[in-house]
Biopython code that builds the backbone (N, CA, C, O; Angstrom):
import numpy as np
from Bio.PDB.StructureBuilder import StructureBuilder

atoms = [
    (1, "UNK", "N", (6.399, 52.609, 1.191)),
    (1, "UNK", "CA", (5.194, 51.812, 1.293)),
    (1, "UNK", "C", (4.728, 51.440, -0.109)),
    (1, "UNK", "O", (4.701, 52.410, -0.866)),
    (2, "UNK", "N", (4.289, 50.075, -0.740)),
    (2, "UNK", "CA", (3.914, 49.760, -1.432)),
    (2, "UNK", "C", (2.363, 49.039, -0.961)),
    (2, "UNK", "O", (2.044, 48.634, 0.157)),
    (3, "UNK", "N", (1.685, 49.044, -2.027)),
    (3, "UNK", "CA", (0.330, 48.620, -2.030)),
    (3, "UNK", "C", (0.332, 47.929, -3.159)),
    (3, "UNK", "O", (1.014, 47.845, -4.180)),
    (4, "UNK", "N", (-1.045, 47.244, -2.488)),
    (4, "UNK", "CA", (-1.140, 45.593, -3.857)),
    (4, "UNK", "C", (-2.850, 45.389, -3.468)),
    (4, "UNK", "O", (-3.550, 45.797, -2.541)),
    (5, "UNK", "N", (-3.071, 44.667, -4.506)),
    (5, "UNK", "CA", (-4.649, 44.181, -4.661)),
    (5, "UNK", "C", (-4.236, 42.802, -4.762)),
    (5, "UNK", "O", (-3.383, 42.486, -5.592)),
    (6, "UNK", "N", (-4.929, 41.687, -3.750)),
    (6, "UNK", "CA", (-4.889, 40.549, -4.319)),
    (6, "UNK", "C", (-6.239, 39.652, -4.423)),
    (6, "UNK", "O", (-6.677, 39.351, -3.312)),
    (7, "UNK", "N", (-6.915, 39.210, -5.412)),
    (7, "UNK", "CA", (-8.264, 39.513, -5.788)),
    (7, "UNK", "C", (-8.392, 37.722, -6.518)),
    (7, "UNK", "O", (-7.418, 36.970, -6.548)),
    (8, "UNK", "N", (-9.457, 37.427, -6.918)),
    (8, "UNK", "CA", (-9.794, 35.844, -7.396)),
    (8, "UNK", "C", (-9.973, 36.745, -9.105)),
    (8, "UNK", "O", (-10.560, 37.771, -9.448)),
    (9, "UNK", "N", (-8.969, 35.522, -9.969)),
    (9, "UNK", "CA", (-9.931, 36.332, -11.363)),
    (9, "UNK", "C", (-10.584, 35.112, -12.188)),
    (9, "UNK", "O", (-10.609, 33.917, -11.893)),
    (10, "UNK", "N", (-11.042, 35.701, -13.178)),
    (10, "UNK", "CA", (-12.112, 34.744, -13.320)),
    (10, "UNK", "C", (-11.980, 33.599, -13.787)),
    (10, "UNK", "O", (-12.921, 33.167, -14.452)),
    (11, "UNK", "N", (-10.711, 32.698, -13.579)),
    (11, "UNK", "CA", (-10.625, 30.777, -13.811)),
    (11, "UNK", "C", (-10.495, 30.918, -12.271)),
    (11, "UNK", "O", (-9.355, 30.581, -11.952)),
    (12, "UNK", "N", (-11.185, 31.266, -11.270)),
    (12, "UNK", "CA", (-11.112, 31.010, -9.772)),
    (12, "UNK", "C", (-10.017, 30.743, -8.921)),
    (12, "UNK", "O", (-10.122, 30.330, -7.766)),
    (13, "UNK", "N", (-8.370, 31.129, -9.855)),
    (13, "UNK", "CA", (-7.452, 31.357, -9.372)),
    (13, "UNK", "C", (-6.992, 32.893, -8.810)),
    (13, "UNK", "O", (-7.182, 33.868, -9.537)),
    (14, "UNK", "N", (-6.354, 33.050, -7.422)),
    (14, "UNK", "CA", (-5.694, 34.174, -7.109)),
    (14, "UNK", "C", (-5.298, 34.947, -7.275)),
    (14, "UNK", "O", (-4.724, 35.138, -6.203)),
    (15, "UNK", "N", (-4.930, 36.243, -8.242)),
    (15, "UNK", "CA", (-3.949, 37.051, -8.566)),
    (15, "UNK", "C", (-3.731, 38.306, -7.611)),
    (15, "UNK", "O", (-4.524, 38.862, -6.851)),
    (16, "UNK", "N", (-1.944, 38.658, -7.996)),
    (16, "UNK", "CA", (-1.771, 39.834, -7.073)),
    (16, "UNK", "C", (-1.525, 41.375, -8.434)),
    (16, "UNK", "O", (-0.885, 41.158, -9.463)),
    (17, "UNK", "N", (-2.061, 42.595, -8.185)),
    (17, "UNK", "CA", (-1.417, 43.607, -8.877)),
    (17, "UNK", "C", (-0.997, 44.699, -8.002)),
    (17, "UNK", "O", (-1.602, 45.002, -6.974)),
    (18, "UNK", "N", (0.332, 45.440, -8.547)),
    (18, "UNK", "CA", (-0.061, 46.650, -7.851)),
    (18, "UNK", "C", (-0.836, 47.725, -7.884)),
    (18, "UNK", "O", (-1.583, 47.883, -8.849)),
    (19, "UNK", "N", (-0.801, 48.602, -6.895)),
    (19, "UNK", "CA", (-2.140, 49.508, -7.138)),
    (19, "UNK", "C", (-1.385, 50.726, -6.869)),
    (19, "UNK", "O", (-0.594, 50.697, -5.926)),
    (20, "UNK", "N", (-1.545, 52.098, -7.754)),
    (20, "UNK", "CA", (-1.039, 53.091, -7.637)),
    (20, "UNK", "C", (-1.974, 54.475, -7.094)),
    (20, "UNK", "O", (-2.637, 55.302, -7.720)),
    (21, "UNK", "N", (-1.653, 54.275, -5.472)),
    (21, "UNK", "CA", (-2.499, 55.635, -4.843)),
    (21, "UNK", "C", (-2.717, 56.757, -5.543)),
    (21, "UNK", "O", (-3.646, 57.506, -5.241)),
    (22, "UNK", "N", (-1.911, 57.004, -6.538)),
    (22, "UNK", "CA", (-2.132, 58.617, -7.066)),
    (22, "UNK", "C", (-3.268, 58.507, -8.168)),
    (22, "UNK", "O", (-3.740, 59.505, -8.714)),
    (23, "UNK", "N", (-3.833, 56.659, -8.565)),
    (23, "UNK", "CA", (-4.745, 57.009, -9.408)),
    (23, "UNK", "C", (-6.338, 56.162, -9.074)),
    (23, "UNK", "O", (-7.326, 55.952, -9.777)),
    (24, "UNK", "N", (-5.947, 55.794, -7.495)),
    (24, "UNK", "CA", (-7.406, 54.909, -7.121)),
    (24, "UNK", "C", (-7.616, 55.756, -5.870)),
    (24, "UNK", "O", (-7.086, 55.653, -4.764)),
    (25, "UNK", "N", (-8.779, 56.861, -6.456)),
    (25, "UNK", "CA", (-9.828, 58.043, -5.687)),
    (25, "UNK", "C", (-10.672, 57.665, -4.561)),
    (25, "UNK", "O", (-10.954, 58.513, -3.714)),
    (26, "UNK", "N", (-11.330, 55.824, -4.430)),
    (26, "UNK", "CA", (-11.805, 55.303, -3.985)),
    (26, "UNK", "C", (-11.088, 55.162, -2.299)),
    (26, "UNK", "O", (-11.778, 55.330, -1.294)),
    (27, "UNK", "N", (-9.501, 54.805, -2.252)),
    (27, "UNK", "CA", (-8.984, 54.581, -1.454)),
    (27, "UNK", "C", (-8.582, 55.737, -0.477)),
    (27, "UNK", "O", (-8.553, 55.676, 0.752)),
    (28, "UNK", "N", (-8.289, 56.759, -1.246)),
    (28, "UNK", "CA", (-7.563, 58.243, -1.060)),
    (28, "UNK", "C", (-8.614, 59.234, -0.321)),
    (28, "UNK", "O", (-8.270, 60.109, 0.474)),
    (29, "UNK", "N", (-10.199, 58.906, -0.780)),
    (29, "UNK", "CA", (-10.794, 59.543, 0.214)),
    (29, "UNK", "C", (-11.640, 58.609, 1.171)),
    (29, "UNK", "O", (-12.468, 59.023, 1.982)),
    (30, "UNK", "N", (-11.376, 57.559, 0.997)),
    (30, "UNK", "CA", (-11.757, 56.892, 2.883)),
    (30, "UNK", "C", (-12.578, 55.817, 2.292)),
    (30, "UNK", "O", (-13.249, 56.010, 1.278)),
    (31, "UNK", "N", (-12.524, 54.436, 3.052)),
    (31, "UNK", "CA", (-13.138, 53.198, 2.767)),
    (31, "UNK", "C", (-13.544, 52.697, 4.178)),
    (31, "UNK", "O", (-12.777, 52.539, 5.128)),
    (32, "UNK", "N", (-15.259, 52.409, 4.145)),
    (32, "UNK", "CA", (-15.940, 52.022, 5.240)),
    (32, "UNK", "C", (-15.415, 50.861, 6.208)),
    (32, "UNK", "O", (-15.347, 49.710, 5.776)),
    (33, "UNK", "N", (-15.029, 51.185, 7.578)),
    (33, "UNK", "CA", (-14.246, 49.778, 7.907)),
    (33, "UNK", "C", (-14.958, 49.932, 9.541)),
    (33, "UNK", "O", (-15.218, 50.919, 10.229)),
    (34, "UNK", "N", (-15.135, 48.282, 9.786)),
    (34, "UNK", "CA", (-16.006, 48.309, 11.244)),
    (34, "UNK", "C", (-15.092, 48.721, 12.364)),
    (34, "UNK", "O", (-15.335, 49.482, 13.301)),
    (35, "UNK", "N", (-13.729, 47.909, 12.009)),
    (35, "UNK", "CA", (-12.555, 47.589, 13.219)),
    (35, "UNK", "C", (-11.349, 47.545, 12.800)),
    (35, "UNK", "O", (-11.031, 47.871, 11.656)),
    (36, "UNK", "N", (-10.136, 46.927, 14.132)),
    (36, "UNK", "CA", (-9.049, 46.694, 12.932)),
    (36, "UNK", "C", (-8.447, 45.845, 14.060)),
    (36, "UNK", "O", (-8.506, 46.251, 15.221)),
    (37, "UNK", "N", (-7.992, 44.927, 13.814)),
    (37, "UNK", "CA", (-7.732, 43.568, 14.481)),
    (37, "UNK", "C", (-5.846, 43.833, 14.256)),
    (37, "UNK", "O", (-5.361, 44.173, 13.177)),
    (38, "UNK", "N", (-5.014, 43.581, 15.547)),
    (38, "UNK", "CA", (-3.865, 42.959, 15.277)),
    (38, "UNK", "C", (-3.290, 41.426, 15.804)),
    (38, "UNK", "O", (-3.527, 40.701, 16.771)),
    (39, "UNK", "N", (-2.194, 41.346, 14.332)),
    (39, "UNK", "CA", (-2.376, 39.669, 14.588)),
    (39, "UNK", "C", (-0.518, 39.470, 14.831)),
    (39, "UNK", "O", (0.379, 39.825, 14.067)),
    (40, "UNK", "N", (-0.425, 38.843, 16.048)),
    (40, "UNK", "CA", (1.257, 38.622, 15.550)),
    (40, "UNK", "C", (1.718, 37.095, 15.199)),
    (40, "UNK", "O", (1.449, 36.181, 15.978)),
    (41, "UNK", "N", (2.321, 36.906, 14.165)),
    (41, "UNK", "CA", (2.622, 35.579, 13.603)),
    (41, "UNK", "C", (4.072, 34.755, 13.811)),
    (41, "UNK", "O", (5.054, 35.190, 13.208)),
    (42, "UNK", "N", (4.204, 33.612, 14.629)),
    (42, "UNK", "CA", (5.396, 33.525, 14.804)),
    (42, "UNK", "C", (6.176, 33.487, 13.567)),
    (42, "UNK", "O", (5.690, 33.615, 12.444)),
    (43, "UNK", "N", (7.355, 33.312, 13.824)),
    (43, "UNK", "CA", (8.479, 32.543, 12.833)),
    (43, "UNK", "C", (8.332, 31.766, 12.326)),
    (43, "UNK", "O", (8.043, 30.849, 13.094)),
    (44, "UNK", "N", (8.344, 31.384, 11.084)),
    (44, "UNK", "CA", (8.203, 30.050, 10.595)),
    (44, "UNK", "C", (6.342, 29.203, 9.858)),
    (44, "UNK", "O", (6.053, 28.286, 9.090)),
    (45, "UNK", "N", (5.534, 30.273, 10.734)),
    (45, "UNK", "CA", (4.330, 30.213, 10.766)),
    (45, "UNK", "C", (3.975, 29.836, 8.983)),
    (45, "UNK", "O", (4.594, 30.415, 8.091)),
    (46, "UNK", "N", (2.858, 28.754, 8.684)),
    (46, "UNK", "CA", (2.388, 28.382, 7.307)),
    (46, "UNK", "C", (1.520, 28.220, 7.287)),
    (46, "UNK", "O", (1.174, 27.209, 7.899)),
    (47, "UNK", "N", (0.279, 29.143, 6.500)),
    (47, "UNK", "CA", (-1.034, 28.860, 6.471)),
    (47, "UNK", "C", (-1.297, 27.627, 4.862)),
    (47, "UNK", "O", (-0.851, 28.113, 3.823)),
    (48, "UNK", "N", (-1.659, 26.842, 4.783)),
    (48, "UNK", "CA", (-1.589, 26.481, 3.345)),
    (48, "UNK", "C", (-2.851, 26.828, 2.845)),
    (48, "UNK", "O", (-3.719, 27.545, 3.341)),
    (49, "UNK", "N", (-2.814, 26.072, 1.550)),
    (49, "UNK", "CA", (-3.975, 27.574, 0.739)),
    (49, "UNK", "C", (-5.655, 27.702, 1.375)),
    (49, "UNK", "O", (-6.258, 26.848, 2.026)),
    (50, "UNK", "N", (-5.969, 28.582, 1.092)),
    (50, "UNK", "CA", (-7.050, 29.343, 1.924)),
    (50, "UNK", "C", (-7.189, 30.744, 0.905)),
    (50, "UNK", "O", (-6.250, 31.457, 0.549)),
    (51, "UNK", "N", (-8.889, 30.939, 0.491)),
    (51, "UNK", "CA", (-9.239, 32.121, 0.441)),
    (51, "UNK", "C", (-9.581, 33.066, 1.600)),
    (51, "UNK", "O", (-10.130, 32.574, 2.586)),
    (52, "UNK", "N", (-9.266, 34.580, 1.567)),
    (52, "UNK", "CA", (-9.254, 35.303, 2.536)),
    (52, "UNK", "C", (-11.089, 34.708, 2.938)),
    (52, "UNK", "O", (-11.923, 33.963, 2.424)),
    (53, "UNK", "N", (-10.941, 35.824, 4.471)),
    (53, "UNK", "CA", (-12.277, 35.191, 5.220)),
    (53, "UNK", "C", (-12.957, 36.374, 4.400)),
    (53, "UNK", "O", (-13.904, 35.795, 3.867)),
    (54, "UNK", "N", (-12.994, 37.329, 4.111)),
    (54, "UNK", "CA", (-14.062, 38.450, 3.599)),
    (54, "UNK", "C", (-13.039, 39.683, 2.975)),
    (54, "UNK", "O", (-11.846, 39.590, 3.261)),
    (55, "UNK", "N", (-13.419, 40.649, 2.263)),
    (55, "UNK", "CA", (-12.601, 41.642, 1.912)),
    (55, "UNK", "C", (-12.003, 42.618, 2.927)),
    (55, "UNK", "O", (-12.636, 43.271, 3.756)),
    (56, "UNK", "N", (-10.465, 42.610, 2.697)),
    (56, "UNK", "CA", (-9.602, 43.490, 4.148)),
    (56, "UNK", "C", (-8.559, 43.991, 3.453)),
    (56, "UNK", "O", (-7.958, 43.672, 2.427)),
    (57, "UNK", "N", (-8.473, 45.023, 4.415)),
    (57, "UNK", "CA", (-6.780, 45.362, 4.024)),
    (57, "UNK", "C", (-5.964, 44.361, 5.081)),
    (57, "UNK", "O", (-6.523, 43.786, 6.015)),
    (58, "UNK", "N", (-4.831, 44.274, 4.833)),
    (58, "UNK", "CA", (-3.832, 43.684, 5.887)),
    (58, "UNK", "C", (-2.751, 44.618, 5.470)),
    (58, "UNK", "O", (-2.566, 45.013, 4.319)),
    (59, "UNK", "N", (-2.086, 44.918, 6.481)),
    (59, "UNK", "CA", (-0.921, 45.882, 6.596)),
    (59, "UNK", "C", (-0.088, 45.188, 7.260)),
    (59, "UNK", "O", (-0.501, 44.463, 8.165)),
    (60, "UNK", "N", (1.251, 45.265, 6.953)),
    (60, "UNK", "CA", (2.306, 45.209, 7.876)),
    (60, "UNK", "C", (3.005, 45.941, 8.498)),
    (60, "UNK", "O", (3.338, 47.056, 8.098)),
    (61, "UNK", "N", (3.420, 45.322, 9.820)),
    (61, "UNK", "CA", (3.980, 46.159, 10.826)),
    (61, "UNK", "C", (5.240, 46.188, 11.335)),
    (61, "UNK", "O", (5.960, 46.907, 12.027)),
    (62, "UNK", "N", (5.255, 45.078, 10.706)),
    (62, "UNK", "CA", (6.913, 44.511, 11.225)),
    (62, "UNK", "C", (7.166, 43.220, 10.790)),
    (62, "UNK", "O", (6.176, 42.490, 10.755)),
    (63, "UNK", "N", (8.248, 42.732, 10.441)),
    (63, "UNK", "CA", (8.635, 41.326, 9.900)),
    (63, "UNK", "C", (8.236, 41.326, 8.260)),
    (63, "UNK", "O", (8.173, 42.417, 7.694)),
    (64, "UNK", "N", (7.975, 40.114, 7.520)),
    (64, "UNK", "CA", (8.088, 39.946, 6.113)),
    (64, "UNK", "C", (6.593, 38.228, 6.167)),
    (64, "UNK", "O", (6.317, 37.164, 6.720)),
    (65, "UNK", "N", (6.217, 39.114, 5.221)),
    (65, "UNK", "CA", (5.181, 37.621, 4.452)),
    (65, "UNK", "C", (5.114, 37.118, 3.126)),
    (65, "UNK", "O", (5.187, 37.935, 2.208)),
    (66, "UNK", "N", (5.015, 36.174, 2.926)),
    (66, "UNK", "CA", (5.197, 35.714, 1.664)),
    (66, "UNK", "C", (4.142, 35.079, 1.249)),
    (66, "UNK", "O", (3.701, 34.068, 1.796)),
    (67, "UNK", "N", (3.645, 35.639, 0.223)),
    (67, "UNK", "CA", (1.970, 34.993, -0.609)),
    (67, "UNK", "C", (2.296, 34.332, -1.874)),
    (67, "UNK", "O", (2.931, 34.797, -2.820)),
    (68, "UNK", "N", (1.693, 33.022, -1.729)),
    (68, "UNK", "CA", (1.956, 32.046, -2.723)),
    (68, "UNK", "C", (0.970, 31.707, -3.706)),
    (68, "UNK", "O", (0.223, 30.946, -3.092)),
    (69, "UNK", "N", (0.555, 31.820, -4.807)),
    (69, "UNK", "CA", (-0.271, 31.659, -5.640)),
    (69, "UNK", "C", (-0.455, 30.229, -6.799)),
    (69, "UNK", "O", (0.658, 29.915, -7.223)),
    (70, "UNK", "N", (-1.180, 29.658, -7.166)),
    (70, "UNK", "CA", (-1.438, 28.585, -7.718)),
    (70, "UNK", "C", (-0.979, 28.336, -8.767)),
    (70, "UNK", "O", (-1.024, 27.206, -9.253)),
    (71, "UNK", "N", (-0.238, 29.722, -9.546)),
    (71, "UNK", "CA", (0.744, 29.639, -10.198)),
    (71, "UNK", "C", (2.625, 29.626, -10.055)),
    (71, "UNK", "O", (3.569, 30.036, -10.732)),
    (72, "UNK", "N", (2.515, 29.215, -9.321)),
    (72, "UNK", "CA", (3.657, 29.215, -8.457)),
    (72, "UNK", "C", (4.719, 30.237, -7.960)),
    (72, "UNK", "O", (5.777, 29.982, -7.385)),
    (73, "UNK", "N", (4.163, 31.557, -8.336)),
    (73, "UNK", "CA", (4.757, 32.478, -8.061)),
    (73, "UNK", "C", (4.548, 32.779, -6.412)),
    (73, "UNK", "O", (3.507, 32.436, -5.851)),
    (74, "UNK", "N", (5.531, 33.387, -5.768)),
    (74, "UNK", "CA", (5.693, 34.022, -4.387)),
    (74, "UNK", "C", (5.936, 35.306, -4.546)),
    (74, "UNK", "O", (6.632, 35.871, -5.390)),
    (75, "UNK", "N", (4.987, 35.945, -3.220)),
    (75, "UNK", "CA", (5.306, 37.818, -3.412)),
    (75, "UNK", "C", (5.693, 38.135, -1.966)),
    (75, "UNK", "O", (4.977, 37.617, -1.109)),
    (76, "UNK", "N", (6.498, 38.741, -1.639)),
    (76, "UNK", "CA", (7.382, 38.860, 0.035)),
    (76, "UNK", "C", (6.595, 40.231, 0.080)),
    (76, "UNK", "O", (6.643, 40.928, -0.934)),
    (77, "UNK", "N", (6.086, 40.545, 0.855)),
    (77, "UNK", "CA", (5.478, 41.740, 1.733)),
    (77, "UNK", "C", (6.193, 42.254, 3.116)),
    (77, "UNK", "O", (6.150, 41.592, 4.153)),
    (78, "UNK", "N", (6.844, 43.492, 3.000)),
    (78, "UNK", "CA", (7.688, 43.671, 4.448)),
    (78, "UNK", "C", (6.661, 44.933, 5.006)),
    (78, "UNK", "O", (5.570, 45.315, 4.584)),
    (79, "UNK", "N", (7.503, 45.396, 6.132)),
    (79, "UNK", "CA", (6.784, 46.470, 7.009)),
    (79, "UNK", "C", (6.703, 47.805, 6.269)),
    (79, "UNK", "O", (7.637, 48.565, 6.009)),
    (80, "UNK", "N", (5.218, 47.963, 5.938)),
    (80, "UNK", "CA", (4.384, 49.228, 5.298)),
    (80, "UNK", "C", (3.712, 48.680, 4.104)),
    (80, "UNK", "O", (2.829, 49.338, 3.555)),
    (81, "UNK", "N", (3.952, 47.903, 3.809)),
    (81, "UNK", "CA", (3.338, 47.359, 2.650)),
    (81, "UNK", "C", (1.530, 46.887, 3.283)),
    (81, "UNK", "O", (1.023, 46.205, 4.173)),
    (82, "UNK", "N", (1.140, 47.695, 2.236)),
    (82, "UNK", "CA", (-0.619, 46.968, 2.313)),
    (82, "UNK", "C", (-1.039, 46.448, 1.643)),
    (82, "UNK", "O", (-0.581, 46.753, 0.542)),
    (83, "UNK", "N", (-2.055, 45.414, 1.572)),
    (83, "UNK", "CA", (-2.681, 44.241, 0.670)),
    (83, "UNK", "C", (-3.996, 44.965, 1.077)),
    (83, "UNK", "O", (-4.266, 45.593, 2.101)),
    (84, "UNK", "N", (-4.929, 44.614, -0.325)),
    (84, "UNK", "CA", (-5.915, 44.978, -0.511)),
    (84, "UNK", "C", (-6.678, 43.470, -0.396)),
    (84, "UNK", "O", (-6.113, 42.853, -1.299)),
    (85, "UNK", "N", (-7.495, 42.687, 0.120)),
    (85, "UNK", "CA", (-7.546, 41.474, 0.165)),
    (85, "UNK", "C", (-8.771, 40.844, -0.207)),
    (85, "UNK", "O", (-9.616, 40.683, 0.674)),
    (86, "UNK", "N", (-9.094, 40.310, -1.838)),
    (86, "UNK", "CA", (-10.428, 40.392, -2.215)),
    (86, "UNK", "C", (-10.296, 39.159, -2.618)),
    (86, "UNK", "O", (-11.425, 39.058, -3.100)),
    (87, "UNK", "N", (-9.833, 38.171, -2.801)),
    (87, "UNK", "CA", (-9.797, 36.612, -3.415)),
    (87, "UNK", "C", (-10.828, 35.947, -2.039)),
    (87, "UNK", "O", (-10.139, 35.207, -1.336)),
    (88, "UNK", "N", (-11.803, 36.026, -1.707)),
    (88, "UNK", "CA", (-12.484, 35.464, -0.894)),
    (88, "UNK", "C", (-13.555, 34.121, -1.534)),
    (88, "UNK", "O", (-14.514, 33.548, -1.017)),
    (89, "UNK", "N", (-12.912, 33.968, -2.818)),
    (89, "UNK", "CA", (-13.510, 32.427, -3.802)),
    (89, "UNK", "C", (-12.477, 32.228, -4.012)),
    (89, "UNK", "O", (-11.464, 32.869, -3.730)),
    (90, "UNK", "N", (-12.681, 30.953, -4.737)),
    (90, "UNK", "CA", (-11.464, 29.851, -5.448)),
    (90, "UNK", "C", (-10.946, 29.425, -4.465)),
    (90, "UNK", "O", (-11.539, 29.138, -3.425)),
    (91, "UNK", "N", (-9.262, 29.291, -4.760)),
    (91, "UNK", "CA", (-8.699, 27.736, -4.044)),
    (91, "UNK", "C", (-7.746, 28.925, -3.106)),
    (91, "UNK", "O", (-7.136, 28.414, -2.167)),
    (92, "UNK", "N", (-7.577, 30.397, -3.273)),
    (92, "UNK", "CA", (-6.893, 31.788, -2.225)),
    (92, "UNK", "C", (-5.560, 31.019, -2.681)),
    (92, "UNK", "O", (-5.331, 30.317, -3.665)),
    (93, "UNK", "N", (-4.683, 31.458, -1.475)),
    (93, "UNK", "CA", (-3.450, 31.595, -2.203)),
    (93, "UNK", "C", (-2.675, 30.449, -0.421)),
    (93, "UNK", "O", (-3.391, 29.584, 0.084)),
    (94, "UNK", "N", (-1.515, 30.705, 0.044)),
    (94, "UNK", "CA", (-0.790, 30.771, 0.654)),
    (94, "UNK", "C", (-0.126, 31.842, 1.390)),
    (94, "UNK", "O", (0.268, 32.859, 0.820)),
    (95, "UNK", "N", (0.043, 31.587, 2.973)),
    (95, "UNK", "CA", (1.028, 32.700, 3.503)),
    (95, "UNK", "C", (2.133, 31.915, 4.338)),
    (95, "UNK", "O", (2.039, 30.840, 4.931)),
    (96, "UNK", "N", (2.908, 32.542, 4.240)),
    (96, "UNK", "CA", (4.268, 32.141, 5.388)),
    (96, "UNK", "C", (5.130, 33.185, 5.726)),
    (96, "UNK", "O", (5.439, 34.103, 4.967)),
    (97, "UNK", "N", (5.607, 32.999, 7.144)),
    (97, "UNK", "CA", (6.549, 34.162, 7.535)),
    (97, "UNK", "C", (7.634, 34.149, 7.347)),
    (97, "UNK", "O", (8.249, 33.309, 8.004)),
    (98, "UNK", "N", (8.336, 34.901, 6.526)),
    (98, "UNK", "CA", (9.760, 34.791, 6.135)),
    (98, "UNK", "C", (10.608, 35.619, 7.823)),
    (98, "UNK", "O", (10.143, 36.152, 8.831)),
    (99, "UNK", "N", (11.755, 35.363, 7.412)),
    (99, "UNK", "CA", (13.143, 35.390, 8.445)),
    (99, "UNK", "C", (12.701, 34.936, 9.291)),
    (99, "UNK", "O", (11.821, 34.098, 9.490)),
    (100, "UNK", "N", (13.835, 35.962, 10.291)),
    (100, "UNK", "CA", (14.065, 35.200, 11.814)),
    (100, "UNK", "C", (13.117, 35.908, 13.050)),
    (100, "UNK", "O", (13.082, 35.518, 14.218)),
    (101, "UNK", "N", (12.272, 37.188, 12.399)),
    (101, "UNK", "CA", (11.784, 37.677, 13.503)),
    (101, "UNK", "C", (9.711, 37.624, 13.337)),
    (101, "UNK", "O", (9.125, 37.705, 12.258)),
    (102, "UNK", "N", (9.385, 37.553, 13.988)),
    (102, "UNK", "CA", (7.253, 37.134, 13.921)),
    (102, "UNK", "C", (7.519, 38.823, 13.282)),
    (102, "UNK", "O", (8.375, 39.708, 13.289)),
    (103, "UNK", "N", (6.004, 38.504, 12.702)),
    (103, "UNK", "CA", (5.042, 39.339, 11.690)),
    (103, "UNK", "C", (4.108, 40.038, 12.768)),
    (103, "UNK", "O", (3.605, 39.445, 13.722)),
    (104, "UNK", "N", (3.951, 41.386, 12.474)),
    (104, "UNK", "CA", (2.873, 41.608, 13.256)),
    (104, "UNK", "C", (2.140, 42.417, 12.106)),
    (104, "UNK", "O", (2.757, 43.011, 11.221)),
    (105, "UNK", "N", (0.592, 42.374, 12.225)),
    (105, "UNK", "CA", (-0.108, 43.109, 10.779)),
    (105, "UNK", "C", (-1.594, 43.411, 11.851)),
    (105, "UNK", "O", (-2.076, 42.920, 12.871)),
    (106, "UNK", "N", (-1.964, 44.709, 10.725)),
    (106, "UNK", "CA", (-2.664, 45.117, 11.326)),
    (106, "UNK", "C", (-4.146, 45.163, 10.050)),
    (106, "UNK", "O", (-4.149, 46.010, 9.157)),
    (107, "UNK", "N", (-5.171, 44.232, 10.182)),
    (107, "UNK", "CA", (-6.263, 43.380, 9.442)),
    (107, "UNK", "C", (-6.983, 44.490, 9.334)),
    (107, "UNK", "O", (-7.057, 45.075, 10.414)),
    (108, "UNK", "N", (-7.610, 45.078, 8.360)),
    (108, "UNK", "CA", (-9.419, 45.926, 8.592)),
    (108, "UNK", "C", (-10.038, 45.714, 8.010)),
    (108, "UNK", "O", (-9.805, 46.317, 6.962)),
    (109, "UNK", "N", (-11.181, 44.918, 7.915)),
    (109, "UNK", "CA", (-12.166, 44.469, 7.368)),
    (109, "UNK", "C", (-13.064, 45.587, 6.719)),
    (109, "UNK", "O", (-13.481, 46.529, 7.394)),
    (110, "UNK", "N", (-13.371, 45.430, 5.250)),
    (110, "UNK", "CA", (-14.154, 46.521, 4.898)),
    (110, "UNK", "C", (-15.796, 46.022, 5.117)),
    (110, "UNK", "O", (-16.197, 44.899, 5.423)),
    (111, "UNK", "N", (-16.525, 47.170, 4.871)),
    (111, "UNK", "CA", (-17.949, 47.078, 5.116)),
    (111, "UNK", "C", (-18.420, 46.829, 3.583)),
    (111, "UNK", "O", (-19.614, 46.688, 3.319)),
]
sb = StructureBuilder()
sb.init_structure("model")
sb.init_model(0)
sb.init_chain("A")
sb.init_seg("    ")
for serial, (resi, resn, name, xyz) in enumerate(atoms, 1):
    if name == "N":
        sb.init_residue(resn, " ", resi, " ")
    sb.init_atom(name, np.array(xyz, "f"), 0.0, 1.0, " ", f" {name:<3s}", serial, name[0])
structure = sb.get_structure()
């Protein structure tokens, strides 16, 4: 399992980093969350750019996503990987479902 932060920085473009559990205390002992929504995404599926709706984790469950940023870089996310999801200004990024099989992820909105 890998984890990532992907956050707005301050020229109101997107960025992604990783984030290392053994040194963010915040995450490790529990983060306020109302619900947790699952979403399954077909094949092929393309959101074009969009900032997230509010701050979430998104997890994956199965299949592969790919986040596209305004710098033209792409980051593939497969099953266990979590996004920390804070770019909710600027111009957000891009998603699309890579291969041949739907995405299923599991959303939690923080408080």
């Amino acid at each position: 399992m890998k984890t990532f932060r992907l956050y707005t920085g301050p020229d109101g473009q997107s960025r992604i980093e990783p984030i290392d559990l053994a040194r963010t205390a915040e995450w490790t002992k529990g983060l306020v969350a109302r619900h947790m929504a699952f979403r399954g995404w077909p094949v092929g599926q393309f959101l074009d750019w969009h900032p997230a709706p509010r701050r979430q984790f998104v997890i994956i469950l199965a299949g592969r996503l790919e986040i596209g940023l305004s710098d033209g870089s792409t980051h593939v996310f497969g099953a266990g990987d979590a996004r920390l999801v804070e770019d909710t200004t600027g111009k957000g990024h891009t998603t699309r479902v890579l291969g041949n099989q739907p995405c299923l992820t599991a959303t939690i909105p923080l408080a």
